[in-house]
C-alpha positions as CSV (number, residue, x, y, z in Angstrom):
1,X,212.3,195.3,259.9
2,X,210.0,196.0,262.5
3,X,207.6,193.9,260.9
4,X,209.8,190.8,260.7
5,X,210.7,191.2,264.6
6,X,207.0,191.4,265.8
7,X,206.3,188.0,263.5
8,X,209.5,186.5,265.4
9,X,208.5,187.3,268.4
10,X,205.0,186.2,267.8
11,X,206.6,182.3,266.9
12,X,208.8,182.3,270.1
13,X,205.8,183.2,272.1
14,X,203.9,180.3,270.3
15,X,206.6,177.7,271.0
16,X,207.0,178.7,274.5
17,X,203.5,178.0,275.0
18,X,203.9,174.6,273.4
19,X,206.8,173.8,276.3
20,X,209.8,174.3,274.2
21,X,212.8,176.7,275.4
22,X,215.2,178.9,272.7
23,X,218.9,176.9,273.2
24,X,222.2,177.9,271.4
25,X,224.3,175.3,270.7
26,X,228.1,175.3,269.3
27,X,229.2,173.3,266.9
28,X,232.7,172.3,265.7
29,X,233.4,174.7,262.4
30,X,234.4,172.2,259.6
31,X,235.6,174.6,257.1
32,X,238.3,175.7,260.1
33,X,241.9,175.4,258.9
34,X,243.2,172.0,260.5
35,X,240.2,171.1,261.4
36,X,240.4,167.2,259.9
37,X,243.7,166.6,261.1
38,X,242.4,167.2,264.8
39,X,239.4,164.8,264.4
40,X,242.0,162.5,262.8
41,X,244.1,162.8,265.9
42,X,241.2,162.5,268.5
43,X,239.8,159.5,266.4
44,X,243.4,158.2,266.9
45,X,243.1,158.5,270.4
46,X,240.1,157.0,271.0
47,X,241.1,154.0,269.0
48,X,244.2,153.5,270.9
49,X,242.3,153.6,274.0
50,X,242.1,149.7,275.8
51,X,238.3,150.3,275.8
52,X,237.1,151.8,272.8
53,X,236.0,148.4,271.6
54,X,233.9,147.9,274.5
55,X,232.0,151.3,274.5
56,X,231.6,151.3,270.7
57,X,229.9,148.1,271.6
58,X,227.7,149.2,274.6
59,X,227.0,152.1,272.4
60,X,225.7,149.9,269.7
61,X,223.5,147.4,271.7
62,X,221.3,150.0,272.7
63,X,221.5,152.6,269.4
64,X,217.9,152.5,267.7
65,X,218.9,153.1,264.4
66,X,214.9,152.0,263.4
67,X,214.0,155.3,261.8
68,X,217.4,155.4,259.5
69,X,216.9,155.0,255.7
């Protein structure tokens, strides 16, 4: 195990050389019990809002979707 920590350590090293930073970053757990019944109910929300329309829009005008296939 020792082995496999020195190479890790080895790559971070590298990478913080190159400018980059380790980040941990917390994502919603799909396979959570209720968990598509509470986007439903936010996606609910923010279609009832007055200006979702508008912000999906402004969103959209400047998405660059170029590199999707």
């Amino acid at each position: 195990m020792e082995k496999v920590a020195k190479r890790v350590r080895k790559h971070r090293a590298k990478l913080r050389l190159a400018g980059l930073k380790p980040v941990t970053i917390w994502v919603a757990d799909k396979s959570r019990p209720g968990f598509a019944e509470d986007i439903r109910r936010q996606c609910e929300l923010v279609n009832a809002s007055r200006d979702s329309k508008r912000v999906m829009d402004e969103m959209l005008a400047v998405a660059d979707f170029s590199d999707w296939k």
